[in-house]
C-alpha positions as CSV (number, residue, x, y, z in Angstrom):
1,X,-213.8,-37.8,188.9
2,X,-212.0,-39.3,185.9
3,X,-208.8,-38.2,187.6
4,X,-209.5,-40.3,190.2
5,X,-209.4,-43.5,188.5
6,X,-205.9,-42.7,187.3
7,X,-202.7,-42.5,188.7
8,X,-201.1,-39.4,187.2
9,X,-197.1,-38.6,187.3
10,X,-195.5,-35.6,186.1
11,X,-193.2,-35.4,183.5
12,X,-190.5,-33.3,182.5
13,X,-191.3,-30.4,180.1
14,X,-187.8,-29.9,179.0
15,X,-185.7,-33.5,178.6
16,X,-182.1,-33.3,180.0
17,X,-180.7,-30.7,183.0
18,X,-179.3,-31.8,186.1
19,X,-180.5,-34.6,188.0
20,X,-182.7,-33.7,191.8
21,X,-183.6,-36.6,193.8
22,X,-187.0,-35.5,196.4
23,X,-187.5,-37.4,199.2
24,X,-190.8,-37.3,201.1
25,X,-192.0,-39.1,204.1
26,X,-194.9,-41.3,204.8
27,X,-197.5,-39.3,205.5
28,X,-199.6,-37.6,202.5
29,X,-198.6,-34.3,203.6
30,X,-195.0,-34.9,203.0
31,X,-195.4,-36.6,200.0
32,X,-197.7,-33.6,198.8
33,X,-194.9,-31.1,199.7
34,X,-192.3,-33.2,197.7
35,X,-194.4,-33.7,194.6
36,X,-194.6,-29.7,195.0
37,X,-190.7,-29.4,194.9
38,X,-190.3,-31.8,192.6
39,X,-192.6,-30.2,189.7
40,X,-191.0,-26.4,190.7
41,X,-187.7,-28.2,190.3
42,X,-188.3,-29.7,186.8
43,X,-190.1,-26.4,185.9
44,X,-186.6,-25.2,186.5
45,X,-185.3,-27.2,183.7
46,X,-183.7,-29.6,185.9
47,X,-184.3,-33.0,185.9
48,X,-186.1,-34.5,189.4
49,X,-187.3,-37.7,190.7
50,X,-189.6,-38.1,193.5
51,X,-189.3,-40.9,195.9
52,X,-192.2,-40.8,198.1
53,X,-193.2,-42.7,201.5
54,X,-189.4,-43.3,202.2
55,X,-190.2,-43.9,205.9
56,X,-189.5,-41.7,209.0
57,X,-187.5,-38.7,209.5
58,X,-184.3,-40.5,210.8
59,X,-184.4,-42.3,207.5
60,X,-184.9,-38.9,205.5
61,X,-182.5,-37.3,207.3
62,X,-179.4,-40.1,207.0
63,X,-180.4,-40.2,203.3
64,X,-179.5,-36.2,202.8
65,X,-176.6,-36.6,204.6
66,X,-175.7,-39.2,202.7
67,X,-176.5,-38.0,199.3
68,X,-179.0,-40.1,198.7
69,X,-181.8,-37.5,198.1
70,X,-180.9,-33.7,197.5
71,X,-183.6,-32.2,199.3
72,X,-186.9,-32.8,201.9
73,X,-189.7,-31.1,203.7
74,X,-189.0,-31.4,207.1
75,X,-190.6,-28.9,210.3
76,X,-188.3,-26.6,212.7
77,X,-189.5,-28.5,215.4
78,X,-188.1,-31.8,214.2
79,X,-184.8,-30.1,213.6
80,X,-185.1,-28.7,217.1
81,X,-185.9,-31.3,219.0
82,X,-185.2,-34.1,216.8
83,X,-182.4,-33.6,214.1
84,X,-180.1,-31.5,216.4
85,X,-181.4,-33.2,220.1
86,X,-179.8,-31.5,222.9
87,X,-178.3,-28.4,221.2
88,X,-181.1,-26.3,222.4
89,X,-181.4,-24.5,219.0
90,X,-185.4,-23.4,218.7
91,X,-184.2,-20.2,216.9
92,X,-184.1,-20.8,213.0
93,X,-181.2,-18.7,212.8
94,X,-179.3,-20.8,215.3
95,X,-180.9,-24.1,213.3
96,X,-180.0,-22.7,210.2
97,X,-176.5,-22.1,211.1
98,X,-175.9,-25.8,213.0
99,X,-177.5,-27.4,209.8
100,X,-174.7,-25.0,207.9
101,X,-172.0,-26.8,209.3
102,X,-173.0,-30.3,208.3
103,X,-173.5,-29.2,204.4
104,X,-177.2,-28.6,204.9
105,X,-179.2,-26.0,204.3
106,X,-182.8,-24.7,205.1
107,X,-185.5,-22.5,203.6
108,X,-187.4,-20.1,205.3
109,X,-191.0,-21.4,206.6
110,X,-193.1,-22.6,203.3
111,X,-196.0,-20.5,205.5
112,X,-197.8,-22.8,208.1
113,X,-197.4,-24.5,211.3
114,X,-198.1,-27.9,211.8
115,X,-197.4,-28.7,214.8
116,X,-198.2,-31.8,217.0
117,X,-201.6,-32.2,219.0
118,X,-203.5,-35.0,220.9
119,X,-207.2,-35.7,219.3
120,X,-210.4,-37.8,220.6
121,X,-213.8,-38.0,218.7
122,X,-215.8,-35.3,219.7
123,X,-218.9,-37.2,221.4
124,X,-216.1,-39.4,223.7
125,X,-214.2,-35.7,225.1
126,X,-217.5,-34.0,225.5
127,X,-219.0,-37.3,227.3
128,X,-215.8,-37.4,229.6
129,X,-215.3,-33.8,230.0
130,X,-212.1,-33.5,228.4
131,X,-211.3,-30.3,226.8
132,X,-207.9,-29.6,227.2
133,X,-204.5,-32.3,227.8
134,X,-204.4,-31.9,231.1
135,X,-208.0,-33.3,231.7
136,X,-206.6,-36.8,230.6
137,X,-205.2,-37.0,233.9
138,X,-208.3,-37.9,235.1
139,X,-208.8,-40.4,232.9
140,X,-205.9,-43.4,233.6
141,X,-208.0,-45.7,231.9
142,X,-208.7,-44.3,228.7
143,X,-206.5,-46.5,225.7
144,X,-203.8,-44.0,224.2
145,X,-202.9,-44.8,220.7
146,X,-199.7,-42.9,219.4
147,X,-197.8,-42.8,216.4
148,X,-194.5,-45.1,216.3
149,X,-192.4,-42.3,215.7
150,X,-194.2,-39.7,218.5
151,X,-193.5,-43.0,220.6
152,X,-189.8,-42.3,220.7
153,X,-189.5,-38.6,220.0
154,X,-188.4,-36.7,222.7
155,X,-190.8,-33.7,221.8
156,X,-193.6,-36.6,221.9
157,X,-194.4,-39.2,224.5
158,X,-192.1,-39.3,227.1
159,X,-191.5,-35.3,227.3
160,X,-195.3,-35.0,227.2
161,X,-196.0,-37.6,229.8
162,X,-193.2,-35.7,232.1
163,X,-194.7,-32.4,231.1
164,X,-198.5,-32.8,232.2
165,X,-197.5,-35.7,234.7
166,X,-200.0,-38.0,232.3
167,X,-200.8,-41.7,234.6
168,X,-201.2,-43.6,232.0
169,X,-198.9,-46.9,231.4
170,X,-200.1,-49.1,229.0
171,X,-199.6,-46.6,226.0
172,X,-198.8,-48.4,223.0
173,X,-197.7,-47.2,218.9
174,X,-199.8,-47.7,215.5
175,X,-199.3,-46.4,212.1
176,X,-200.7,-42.7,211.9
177,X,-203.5,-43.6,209.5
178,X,-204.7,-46.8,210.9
179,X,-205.1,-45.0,214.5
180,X,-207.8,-42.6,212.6
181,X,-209.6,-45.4,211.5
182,X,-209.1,-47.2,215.7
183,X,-210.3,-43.5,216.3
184,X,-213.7,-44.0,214.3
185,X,-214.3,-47.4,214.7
186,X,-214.2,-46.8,218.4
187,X,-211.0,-49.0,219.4
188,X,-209.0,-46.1,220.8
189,X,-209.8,-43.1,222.8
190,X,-207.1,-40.7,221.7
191,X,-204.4,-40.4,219.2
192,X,-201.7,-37.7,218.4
193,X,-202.3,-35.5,215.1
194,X,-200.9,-33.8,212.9
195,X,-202.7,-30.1,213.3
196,X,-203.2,-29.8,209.0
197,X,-204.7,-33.6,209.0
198,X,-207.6,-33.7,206.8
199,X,-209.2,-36.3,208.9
200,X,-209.3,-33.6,212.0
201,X,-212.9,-33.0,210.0
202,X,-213.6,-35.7,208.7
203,X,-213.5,-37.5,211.5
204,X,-215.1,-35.0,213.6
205,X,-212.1,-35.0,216.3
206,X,-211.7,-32.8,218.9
207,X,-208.2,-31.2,219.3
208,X,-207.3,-31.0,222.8
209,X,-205.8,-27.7,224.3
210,X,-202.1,-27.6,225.1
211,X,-203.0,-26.0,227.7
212,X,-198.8,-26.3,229.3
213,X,-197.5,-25.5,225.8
214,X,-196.1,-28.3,225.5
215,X,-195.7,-28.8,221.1
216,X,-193.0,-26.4,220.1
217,X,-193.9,-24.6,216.3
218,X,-193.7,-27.2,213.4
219,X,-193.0,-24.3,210.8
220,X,-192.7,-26.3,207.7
221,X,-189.4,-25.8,205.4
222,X,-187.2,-27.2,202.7
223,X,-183.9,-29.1,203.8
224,X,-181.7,-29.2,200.9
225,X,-177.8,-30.7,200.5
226,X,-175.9,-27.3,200.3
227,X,-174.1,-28.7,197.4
228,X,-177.2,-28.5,194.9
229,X,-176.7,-24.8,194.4
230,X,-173.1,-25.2,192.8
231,X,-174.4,-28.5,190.8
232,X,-178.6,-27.2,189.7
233,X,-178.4,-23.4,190.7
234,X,-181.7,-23.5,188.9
235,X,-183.2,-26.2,190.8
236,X,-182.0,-24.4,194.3
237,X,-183.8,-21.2,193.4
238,X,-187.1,-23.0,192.7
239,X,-187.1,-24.8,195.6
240,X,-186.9,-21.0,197.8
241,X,-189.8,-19.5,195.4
242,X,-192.0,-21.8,197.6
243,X,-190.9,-19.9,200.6
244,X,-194.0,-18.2,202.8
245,X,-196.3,-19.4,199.5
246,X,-198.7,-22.4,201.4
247,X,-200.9,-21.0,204.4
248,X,-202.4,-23.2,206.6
249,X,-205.6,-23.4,205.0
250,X,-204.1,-24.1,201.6
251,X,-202.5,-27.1,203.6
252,X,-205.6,-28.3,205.2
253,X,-207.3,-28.1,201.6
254,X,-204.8,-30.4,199.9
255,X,-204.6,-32.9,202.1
256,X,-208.1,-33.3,202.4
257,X,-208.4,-33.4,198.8
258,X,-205.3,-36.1,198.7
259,X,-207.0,-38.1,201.2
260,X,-210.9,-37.3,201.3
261,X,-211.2,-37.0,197.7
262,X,-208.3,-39.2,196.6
263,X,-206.8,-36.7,194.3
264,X,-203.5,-37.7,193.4
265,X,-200.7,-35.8,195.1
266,X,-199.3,-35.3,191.8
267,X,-202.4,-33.4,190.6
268,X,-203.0,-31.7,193.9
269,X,-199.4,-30.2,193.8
270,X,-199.9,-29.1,189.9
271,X,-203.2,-27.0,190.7
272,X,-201.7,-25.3,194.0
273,X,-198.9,-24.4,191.6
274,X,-200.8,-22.9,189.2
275,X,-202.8,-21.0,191.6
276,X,-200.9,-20.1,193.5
277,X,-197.3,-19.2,191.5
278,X,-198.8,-19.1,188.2
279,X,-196.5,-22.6,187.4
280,X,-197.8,-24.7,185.4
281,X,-196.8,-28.8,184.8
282,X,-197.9,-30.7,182.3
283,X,-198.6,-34.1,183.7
284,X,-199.5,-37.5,182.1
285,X,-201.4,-40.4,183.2
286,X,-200.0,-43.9,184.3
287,X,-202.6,-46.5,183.4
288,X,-203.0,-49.2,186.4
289,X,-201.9,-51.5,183.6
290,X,-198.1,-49.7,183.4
291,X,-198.4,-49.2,187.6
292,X,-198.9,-53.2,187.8
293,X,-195.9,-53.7,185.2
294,X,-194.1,-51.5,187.1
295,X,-194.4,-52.8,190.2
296,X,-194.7,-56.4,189.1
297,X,-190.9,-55.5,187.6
298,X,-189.7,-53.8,190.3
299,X,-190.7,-57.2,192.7
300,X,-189.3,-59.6,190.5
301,X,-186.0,-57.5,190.6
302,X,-185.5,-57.6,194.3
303,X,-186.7,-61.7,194.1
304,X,-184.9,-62.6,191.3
305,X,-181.3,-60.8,192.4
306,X,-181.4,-61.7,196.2
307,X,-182.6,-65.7,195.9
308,X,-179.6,-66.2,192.9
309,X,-177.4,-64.7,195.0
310,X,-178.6,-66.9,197.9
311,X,-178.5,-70.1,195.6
312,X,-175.0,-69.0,194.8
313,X,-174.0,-68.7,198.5
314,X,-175.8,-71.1,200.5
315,X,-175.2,-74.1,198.7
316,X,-171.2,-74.3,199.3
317,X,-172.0,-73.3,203.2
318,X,-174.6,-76.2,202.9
319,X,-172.3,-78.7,202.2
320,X,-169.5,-77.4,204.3
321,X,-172.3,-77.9,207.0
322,X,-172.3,-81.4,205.9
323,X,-169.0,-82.2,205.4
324,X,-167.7,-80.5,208.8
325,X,-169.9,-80.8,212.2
326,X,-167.8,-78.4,213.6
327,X,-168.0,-75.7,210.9
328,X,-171.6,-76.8,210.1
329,X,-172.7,-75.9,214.1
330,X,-171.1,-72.5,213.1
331,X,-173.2,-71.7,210.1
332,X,-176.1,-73.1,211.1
333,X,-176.3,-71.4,214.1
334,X,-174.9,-67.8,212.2
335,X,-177.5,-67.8,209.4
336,X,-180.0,-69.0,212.1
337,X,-179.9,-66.0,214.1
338,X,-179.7,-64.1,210.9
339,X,-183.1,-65.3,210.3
340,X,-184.4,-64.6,214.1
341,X,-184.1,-60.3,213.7
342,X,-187.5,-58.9,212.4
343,X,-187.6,-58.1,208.7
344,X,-188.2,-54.4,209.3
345,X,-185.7,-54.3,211.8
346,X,-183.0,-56.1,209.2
347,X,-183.8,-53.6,206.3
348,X,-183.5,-50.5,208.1
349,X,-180.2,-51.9,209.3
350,X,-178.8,-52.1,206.1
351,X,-179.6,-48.4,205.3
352,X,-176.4,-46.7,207.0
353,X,-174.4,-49.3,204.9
354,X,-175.7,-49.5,201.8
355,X,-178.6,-46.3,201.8
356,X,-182.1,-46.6,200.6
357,X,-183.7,-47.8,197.5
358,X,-183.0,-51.7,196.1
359,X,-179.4,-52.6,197.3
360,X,-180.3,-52.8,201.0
361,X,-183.4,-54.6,200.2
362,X,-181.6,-56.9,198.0
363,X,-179.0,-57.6,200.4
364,X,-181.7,-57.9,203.5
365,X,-184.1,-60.5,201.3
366,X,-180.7,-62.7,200.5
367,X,-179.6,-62.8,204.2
368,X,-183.1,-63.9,205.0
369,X,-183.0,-66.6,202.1
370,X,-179.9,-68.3,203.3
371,X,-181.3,-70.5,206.1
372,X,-184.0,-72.5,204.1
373,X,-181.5,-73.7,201.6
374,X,-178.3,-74.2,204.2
375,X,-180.3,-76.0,206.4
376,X,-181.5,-78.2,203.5
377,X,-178.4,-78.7,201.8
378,X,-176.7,-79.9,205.0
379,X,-179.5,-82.0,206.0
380,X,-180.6,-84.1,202.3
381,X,-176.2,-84.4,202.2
382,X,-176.0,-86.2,205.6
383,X,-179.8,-88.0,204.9
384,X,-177.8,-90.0,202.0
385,X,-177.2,-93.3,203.4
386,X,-174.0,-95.2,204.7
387,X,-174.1,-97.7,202.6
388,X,-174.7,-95.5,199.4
389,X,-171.8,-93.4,200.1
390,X,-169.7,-96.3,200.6
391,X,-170.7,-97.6,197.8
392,X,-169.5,-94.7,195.5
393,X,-166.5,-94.9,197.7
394,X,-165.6,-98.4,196.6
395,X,-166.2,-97.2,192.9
396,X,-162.9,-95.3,193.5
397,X,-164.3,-92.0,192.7
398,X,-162.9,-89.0,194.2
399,X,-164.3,-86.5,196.4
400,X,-165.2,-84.5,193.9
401,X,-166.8,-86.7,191.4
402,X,-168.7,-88.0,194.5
403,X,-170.2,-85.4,195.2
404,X,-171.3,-83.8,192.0
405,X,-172.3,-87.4,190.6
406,X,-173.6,-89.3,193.3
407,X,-173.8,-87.4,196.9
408,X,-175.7,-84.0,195.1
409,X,-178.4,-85.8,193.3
410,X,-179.3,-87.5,195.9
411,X,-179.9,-84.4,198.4
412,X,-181.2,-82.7,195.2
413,X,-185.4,-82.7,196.4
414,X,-184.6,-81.6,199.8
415,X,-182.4,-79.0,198.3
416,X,-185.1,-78.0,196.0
417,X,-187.2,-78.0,199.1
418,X,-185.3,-75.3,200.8
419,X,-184.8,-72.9,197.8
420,X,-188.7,-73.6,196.9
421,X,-189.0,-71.9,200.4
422,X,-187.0,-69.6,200.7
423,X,-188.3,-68.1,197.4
424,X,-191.8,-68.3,198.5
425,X,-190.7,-66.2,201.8
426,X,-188.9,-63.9,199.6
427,X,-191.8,-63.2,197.8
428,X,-193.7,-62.3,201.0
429,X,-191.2,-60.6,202.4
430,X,-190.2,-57.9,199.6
431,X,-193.2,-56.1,199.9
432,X,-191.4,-54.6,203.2
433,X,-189.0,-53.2,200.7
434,X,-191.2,-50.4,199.8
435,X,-190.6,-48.8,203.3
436,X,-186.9,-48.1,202.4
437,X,-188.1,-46.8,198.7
438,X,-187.4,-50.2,197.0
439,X,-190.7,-50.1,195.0
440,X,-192.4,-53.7,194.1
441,X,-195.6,-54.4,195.4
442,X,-195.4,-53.1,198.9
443,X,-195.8,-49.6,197.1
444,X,-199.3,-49.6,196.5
445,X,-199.9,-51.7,199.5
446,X,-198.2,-48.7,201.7
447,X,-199.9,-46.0,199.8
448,X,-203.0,-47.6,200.6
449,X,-203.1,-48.3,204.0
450,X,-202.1,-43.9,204.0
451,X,-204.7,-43.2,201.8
452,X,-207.3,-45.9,203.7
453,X,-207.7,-47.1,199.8
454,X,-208.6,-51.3,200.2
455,X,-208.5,-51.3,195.6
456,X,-204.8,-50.1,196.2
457,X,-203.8,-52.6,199.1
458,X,-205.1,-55.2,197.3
459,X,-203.5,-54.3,194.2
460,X,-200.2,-54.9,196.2
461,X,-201.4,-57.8,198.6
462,X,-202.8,-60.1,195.7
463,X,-200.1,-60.0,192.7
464,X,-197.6,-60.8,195.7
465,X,-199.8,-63.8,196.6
466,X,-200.6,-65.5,193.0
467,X,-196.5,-64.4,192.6
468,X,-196.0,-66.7,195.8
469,X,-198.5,-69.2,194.7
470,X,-196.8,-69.6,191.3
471,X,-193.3,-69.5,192.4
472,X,-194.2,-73.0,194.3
473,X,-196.0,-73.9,191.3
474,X,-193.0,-73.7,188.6
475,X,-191.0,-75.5,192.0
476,X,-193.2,-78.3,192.0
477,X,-192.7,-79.1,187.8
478,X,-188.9,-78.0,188.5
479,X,-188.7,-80.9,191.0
480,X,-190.5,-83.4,188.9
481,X,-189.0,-83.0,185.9
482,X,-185.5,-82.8,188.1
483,X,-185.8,-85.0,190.6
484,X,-186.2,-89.2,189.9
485,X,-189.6,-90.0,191.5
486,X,-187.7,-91.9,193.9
487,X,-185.8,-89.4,195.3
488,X,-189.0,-87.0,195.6
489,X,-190.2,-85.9,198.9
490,X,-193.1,-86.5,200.6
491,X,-194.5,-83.1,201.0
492,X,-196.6,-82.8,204.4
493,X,-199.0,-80.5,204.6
């Protein structure tokens, strides 16, 4: 039980060889099956790195084309019906072949099928008689729960509505973990599953019939950039040893011990590997100490580099606002809608442009620091009054010295206001970066709301707090020892 108190990463045997990047999904399977390439590909000699709970399979799948990552799991029935839409490929041959022509290729099934189902607790189907999908029918009423992504998939809702002519209209998403714990705590009445879900028993859920066969096979395989078998022929080959290796049952057994148990993935990928292909990885431990550091580090990074560069830029637009109505209407009104699109929606906007990891997050946490400090610029500049700036007229200084001497310090508090908020928001709002592999201390919050783990949320949710606490904190001395105490604002709460 030791193991489960520590958060244990893999390390490369052999230093050196060429450099594999792993992507994995958000769901614990996914991020099992990655951790399992990665360690085959640094038993290889190569040199992998594993970034986990990327987000869905649109973002997976942009970052191998892109070269972002080098390889993926992904299932033939997301290829089919998701990946290559419209192409009517369900052969793997004919996948295999399409995925050819865009410089990606695919492994042969790792062994199971895990395809897509629709699951209620057990006491609510047998009290309403529902054994199979089509019995929903007669159940309009009954508060469907789906996954975001099975939402908009078109092998999920809307084919599967169509399919078994389903009545019901208020249908609505939720993460795929928090609908098992709507599922228990009696909030929901069905969900869609994932057949190898550990929580299928734990939960005691019945698995509805697809009685129309409806869910094509979700044969689980490798995508990998065709490229990596000129560049880590090595790495290529232990990624294909894998092939027909994990039945369903192994699956089923990991992730119940990932999720149930609270192994970590890392160690759950190590002992299939040893069992099962005699490969053995020698892994060490990361102490929650190094985890916080790490994290804490990897937050201040995204903080720190997107509010400078929003100091840097939003001060001269700030007092262009000021000094030009017209051109001040303009930027108000451009950095103000800015701030109007929904922080998820922003970040995964940036990924075709910049890819995943920091640089979109950076760029997507500056864009939405930029209003706070604009808007404050422009508004302690025109605050100044008449009389004052006539005053330092008559002195005969120039625009120039007026403003850096006289005009500046004067707006200084409310500009201090602004960038005291935006930081604060920052703060807040780079845990999202996580979801676009950015790190910081939406990780562990992520990771815990997947693993239903409330000591790992709140190792994410609290650091970010006391960070955004303290952040106004060191404002609050910045502006006193800065600011006259005449020039201070009055705070209201």
């Amino acid at each position: 039980m030791g193991l489960l108190a520590a958060w244990l990463l893999a390390c490369a045997a052999p230093a050196g060889g060429a450099a594999v990047r792993v992507g994995s999904k958000k769901f614990t399977e996914s991020v099992i099956l990655g951790e399992i390439a990665a360690q085959l590909v640094r038993h290889a000699g190569d040199s992998p790195t594993h970034r986990k709970e990327l987000g869905g399979t649109r973002v997976l799948w942009n970052a191998l084309l892109s070269g972002e990552i080098d390889a993926y799991p992904e299932y033939t029935g997301t290829i089919a019906y998701e990946l290559l839409a419209g192409r009517g490929l369900e052969a793997e041959d004919r996948m295999r072949a399409a995925l050819e022509g865009m410089g990606i290729r695919m492994s042969r099934s790792l062994g199971f099928n895990n395809t897509y189902a629709i699951g209620m607790k057990e006491e609510a189907a047998a009290r309403l008689g529902i054994r199979a999908i089509s019995d929903l029918r007669a159940h309009p009423g009954l508060r469907l729960f789906l996954t975001n992504e099975f939402m908009d998939r078109k092998d999920g809702w809307p084919s599967l509505r169509e399919r078994y002519r389903l009545p019901h209209a208020a249908v609505r998403g939720l993460d795929h973990d928090l609908a098992y714990r709507a599922l228990e705590a009696g909030q929901i009445e069905a969900t869609d599953l994932y057949s190898t879900d550990a929580e299928i028993l734990q939960h005691n859920l019945r698995v509805l019939e697809d009685d129309l066969e409806h869910f094509p096979a979700y044969r689980a395989v490798l995508l990998y950039r065709a490229d990596l078998e000129r560049r880590a022929p090595a790495a290529a080959r232990a990624l294909l040893s894998v092939e027909g290796r994990i039945a369903t049952e192994d699956m089923i057994r990991m992730n119940a011990l990932a999720k149930v148990d609270r192994v970590p993935e890392e160690i759950v990928a190590s002992r299939f590997l040893a069992e099962k292909l005699g490969v053995r990885s020698r892994v060490e431990a990361e102490t929650a100490w190094r985890r916080f550091l790490r994290h804490t580090e990897e937050h201040l990074a995204l903080v720190g580099l997107s509010l400078g560069a929003a100091i840097a830029a939003a001060l001269p637009l700030g007092i262009l606002a000021a000094k030009n109505a017209a051109a001040g209407q303009v930027i108000l009104a451009v950095v103000g809608i800015i701030q109007t699109i929904p922080s998820l929606a922003l970040l995964v906007f940036m990924i075709p442009l910049l890819g995943i990891g920091g640089p979109p997050a950076v760029v997507a946490l500056f864009l939405y620091s930029l209003l706070p400090i604009v808007r404050n610029t422009s508004a302690g500049l025109n605050g100044i009054p008449v009389e004052v700036r006539e005053s330092s007229e008559a002195l005969g200084l120039p625009p120039g010295a007026r403003l850096r001497l006289v005009e500046l310090p004067l707006a200084s508090s409310a500009i201090l206001a602004g960038i005291k908020t935006s930081a604060v928001i920052n703060v807040g709002t780079a845990t999202l970066g996580a979801l676009i592999g950015a790190g910081g201390y939406g990780q562990p919050i992520l990771t815990g709301i997947r693993l239903a783990d409330t000591r790992l949320i709140l190792e994410g949710a609290v650091p970010a707090a006391l960070l955004a606490l303290l952040v106004q904190g060191l404002f609050e001395i910045a502006e006193r020892a800065l600011v006259s105490p005449g020039l201070r604002l009055k705070v209201q709460s």
